[in-house]
C-alpha positions in Angstrom: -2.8 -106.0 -15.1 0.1 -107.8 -14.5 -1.3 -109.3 -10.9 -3.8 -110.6 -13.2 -1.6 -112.3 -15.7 0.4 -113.6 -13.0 -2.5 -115.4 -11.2 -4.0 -116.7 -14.1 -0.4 -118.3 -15.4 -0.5 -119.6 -11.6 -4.0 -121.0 -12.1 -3.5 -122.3 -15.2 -0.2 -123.9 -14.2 -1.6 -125.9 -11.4 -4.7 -126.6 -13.4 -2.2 -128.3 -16.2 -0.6 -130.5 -13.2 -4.0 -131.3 -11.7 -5.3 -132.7 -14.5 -1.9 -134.5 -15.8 -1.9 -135.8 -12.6 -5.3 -137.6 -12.5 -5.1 -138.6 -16.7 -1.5 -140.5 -15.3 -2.8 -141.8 -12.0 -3.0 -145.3 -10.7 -6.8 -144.5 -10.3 -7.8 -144.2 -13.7 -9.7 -141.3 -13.5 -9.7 -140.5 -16.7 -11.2 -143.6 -17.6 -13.8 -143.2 -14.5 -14.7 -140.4 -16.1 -15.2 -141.5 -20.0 -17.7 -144.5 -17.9 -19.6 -142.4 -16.1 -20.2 -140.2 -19.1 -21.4 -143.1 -21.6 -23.0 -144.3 -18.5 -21.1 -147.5 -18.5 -21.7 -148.4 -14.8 -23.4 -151.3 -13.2 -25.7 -148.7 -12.1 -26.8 -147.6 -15.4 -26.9 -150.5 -16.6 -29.3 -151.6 -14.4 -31.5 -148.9 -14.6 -31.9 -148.8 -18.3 -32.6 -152.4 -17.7 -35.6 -152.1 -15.4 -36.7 -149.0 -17.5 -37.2 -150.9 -20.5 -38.9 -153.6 -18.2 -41.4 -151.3 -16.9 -41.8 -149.8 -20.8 -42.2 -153.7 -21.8 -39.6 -153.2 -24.4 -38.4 -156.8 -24.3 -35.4 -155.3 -27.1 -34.2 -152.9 -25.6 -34.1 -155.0 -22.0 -31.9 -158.3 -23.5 -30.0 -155.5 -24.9 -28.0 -154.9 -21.7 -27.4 -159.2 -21.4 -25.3 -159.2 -24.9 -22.0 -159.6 -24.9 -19.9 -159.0 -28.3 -18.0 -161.7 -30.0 -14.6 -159.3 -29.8 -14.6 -160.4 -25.9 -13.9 -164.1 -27.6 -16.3 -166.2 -25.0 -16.9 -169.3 -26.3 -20.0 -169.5 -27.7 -22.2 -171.4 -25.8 -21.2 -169.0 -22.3 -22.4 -166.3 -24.9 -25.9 -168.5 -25.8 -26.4 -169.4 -21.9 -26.4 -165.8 -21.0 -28.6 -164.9 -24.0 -31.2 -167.4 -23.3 -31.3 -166.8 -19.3 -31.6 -163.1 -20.0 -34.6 -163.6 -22.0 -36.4 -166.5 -19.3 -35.7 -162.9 -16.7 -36.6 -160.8 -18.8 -39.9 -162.1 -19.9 -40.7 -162.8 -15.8 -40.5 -159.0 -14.9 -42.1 -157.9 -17.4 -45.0 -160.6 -16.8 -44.8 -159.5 -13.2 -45.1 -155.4 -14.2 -42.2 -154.0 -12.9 -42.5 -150.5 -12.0 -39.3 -147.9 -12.9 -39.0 -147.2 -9.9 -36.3 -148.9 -7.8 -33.6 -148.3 -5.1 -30.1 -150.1 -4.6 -29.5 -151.4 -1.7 -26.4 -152.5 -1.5 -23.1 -153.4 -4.3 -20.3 -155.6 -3.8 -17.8 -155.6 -5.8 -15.6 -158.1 -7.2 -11.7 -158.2 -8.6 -11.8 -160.6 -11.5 -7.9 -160.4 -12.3 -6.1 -162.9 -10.6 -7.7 -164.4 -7.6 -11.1 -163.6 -7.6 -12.4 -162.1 -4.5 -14.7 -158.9 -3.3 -13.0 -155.7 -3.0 -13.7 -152.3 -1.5 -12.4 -150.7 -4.6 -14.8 -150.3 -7.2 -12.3 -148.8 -9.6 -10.6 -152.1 -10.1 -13.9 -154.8 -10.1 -14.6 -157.1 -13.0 -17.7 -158.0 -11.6 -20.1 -156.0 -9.2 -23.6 -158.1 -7.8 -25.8 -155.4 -7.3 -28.7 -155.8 -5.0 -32.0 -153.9 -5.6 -35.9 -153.4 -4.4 -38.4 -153.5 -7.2 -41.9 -153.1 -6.7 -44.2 -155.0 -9.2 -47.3 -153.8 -10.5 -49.5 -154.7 -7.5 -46.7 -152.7 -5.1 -45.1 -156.4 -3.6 -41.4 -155.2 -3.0 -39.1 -157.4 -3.8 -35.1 -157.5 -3.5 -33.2 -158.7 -6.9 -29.5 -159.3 -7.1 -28.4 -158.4 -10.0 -24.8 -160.0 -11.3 -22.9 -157.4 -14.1 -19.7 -158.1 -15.2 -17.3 -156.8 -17.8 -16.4 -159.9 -20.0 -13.7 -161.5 -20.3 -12.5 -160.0 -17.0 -10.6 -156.6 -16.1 -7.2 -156.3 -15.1 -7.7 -152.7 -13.5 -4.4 -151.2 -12.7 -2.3 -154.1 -13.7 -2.9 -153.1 -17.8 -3.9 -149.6 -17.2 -7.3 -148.8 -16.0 -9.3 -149.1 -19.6 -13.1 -148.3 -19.8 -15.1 -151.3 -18.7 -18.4 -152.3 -20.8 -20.6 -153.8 -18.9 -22.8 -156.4 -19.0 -25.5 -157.6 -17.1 -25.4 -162.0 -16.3 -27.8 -163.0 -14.0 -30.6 -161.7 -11.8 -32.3 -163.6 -9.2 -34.4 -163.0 -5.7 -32.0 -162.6 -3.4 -34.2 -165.2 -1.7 -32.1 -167.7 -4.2 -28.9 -166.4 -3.2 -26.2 -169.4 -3.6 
């Protein structure tokens, strides 16, 4: 019996560190975490998106292009956004988008500082996602979709905060700048 306590003080011990380890670390995990949970990911995002496409749910799809007032954009960046997202919007769902997609490819972007693409998704403001969507006659297409948090994130610099994230632009990647 007293192996057994011993082991599980052990256990428990180096589970306490573990964990105080990654809530503490320059990696943000915890923060990861909370993201992945509300499904706050460009990912997510984008497939809620093209769900409520397919679904025609105009609502629910311009939903993921708002951006709140407590990022303090100026209004008319906030409009812009608004009004391409419903122009988009209304296209795919013209063109019958089906659910079903796959990503191709995401690069992501540091938005603190210098902005500039980054292999570390943990600290990106900005990730342009690209994607193949079939419409409703099965013509594949690739999208790119740009999704950013607003107002920028810092990353590590401020702590690694939860990023919202919102979705900006999407385009063929055909029209790629």
């Amino acid at each position: 019996m007293k192996n057994i306590k011993r082991i599980l003080i052990i256990f428990l011990s180096i589970l306490i560190i573990v964990v105080g380890f990654f809530i503490n670390s320059e990696y943000g995990i915890t923060a990861l975490l909370a993201e992945r949970f509300k499904n706050e990911t460009p990912e997510a995002k984008i497939t809620s998106y093209i769900q409520a496409i397919s679904n025609g749910d105009t609502k629910k799809a311009l939903s993921f292009w708002e951006i709140s007032k407590s990022y303090e954009l100026n209004k008319e960046y906030r409009d812009e956004i608004k009004n391409h997202g419903e122009q988009i919007t209304k296209e795919l769902i013209k063109k019958g988008i089906r659910s079903d997609f796959t990503i191709t490819h995401i690069e992501w972007w540091n938005t603190c500082c210098i902005p500039s693409i980054t292999e570390n998704s943990r600290i990106a403001g900005k990730a342009r996602v690209y994607a193949q969507l079939i419409d409703s006659n099965n013509i594949k297409s690739t999208h790119i979709f740009d999704v950013i948090v607003p107002g920028g994130y810092t990353g590590g610099l401020a702590g690694h905060s939860v990023r919202h994230w919102v979705i900006v632009d999407v385009y063929l990647e055909t029209e790629k700048e």
